[in-house]
C-alpha angles and dihedrals in degrees: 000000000000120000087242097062085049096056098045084059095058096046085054093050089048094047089053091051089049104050094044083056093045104245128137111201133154104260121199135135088290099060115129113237100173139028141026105002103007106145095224131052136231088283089060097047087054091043086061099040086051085055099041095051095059094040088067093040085058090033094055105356094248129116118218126179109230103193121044138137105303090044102056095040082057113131083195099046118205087219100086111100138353091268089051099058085040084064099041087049092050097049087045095053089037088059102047 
């Protein structure tokens, strides 16, 4: 799956959260997800990975599970931004 697809995914898990909480705001690969000044909270971040993670089971048929140990322990989290979690999820498919 490209990076691309992946993050096309996320954008439209984070549209749909959004728009269910009411908030108009600009969305693109440097969105922040987590952390000062992220405009959702934890629910919402699960809410997305829930939905990420069954867009790419329909997408290729696999299940990945995005968020896991290391990735939560990560001084660096891949949480961050839209681009960040791309890049987790990638990694993740190219692994497995």
């Amino acid at each position: 799956m490209l990076i691309e697809d992946i993050t096309s995914l996320i954008l439209s898990a984070l549209e749909e959260v959004l728009s269910d909480k009411g908030i108009e705001a600009k969305v693109d690969s440097d969105f922040q997800l987590f952390g000062t000044g992220s405009v959702i909270d934890s629910l919402d971040l699960v809410s997305i990975v829930v939905r990420l993670e069954e867009g790419i089971h329909d997408s290729t048929g696999r299940s990945i599970e995005i968020v896991d140990e290391n990735s939560v322990v990560s001084d660096d989290s891949p949480f961050r931004t839209v681009a960040t979690m791309a890049q987790l999820v990638k990694s993740k498919l190219d692994a497995g």
